[in-house]
N, C-alpha and C positions, 0 to 999 in steps of 0.2 A: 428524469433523464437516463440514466442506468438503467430503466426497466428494462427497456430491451434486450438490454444487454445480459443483464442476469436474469430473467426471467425470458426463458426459450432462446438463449445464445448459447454458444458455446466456448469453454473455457480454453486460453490460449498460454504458450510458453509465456510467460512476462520480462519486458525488459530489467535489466538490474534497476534498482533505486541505491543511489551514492550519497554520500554525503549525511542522509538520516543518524544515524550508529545505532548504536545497541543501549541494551538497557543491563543492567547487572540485579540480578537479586542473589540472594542468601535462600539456600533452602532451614527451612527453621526443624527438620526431619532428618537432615542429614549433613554433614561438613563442606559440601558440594555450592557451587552458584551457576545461575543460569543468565545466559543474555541471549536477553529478544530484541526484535528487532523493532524502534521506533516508531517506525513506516510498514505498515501490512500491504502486500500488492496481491492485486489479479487482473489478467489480462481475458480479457473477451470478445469476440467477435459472433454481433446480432444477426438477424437472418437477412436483413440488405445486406451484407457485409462487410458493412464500415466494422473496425475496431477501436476499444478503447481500453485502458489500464486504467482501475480505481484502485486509489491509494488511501489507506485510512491510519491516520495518527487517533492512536487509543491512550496518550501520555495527555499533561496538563498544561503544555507549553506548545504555540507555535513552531513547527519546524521547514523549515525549506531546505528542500533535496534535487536532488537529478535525475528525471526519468527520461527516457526517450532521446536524450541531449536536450531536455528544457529543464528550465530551474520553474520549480513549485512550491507555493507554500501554500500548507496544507494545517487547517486551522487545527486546535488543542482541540480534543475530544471530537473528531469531526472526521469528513473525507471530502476529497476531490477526484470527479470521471478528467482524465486525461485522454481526450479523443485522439485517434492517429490520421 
Protein backbone atom coordinates (compact mmCIF):
# COMPACT_ATOMS: atom_id res chain seq x y z
CA UNK A 1 0.00 0.00 0.00
CA UNK A 2 2.73 2.78 0.58
CA UNK A 3 4.60 1.88 -2.35
CA UNK A 4 3.55 4.40 -4.14
CA UNK A 5 3.81 6.56 -2.08
CA UNK A 6 7.37 6.12 -1.12
CA UNK A 7 8.45 4.77 -3.94
CA UNK A 8 8.27 7.60 -6.86
CA UNK A 9 6.14 10.11 -4.65
CA UNK A 10 7.00 12.87 -3.16
CA UNK A 11 7.58 13.90 0.34
CA UNK A 12 5.25 16.28 2.02
CA UNK A 13 5.17 18.92 5.21
CA UNK A 14 3.38 16.24 7.72
CA UNK A 15 0.70 16.86 9.94
CA UNK A 16 1.61 17.03 13.87
CA UNK A 17 1.18 13.68 15.68
CA UNK A 18 -0.18 14.41 19.48
CA UNK A 19 -0.72 12.63 21.99
CA UNK A 20 2.53 9.78 21.13
CA UNK A 21 5.25 11.60 23.63
CA UNK A 22 8.64 11.01 23.83
CA UNK A 23 11.03 8.74 24.91
CA UNK A 24 13.96 9.83 27.41
CA UNK A 25 17.29 7.93 27.25
CA UNK A 26 20.51 8.69 29.22
CA UNK A 27 23.49 9.20 26.97
CA UNK A 28 26.05 6.58 28.53
CA UNK A 29 28.99 9.14 26.87
CA UNK A 30 28.10 11.85 28.30
CA UNK A 31 25.86 13.54 31.36
CA UNK A 32 23.11 14.65 28.66
CA UNK A 33 19.61 12.76 27.73
CA UNK A 34 17.78 12.52 24.66
CA UNK A 35 14.00 12.31 23.84
CA UNK A 36 12.60 10.83 20.79
CA UNK A 37 9.83 10.84 19.75
CA UNK A 38 7.41 7.46 20.03
CA UNK A 39 5.59 8.01 16.75
CA UNK A 40 8.03 8.69 13.45
CA UNK A 41 5.88 10.49 10.80
CA UNK A 42 6.21 11.26 6.91
CA UNK A 43 3.75 12.67 4.77
CA UNK A 44 3.54 11.93 1.04
CA UNK A 45 1.87 12.55 -1.84
CA UNK A 46 1.94 9.62 -5.03
CA UNK A 47 1.77 10.48 -8.64
CA UNK A 48 -2.30 10.29 -8.77
CA UNK A 49 -2.00 12.58 -6.08
CA UNK A 50 -3.85 11.22 -3.44
CA UNK A 51 -1.78 11.88 -0.02
CA UNK A 52 -0.95 9.83 2.85
CA UNK A 53 1.06 10.25 6.36
CA UNK A 54 2.93 6.85 7.55
CA UNK A 55 3.41 6.75 11.07
CA UNK A 56 5.77 4.23 12.51
CA UNK A 57 6.05 3.13 16.36
CA UNK A 58 9.66 1.71 16.83
CA UNK A 59 8.85 1.24 20.85
CA UNK A 60 7.41 -2.26 22.31
CA UNK A 61 4.05 -1.07 23.33
CA UNK A 62 0.87 -0.15 21.39
CA UNK A 63 0.34 3.51 21.26
CA UNK A 64 -2.63 5.52 19.93
CA UNK A 65 -2.16 9.15 18.82
CA UNK A 66 -3.71 12.06 16.70
CA UNK A 67 -3.02 12.63 13.28
CA UNK A 68 -4.87 14.66 10.82
CA UNK A 69 -7.84 15.00 13.75
CA UNK A 70 -8.13 11.03 13.66
CA UNK A 71 -7.09 8.96 16.71
CA UNK A 72 -4.73 5.99 15.50
CA UNK A 73 -3.36 3.03 16.98
CA UNK A 74 -0.45 2.14 15.78
CA UNK A 75 0.85 -1.34 16.60
CA UNK A 76 4.41 -2.02 19.03
CA UNK A 77 7.23 -2.39 16.43
CA UNK A 78 5.17 -1.76 13.38
CA UNK A 79 3.42 1.31 11.20
CA UNK A 80 0.31 2.53 9.77
CA UNK A 81 -0.46 4.56 5.99
CA UNK A 82 -2.92 7.12 7.23
CA UNK A 83 -4.54 8.08 3.70
CA UNK A 84 -5.92 11.84 3.38
Amino acid sequence: EAKKYLCGGRMLKPHPVNGAGGRVFAMKTQAKTLTADRVLSSRWQAADGTTAQLLVNWTKEDIRCECAGRSVLVPAMNGVLVRE
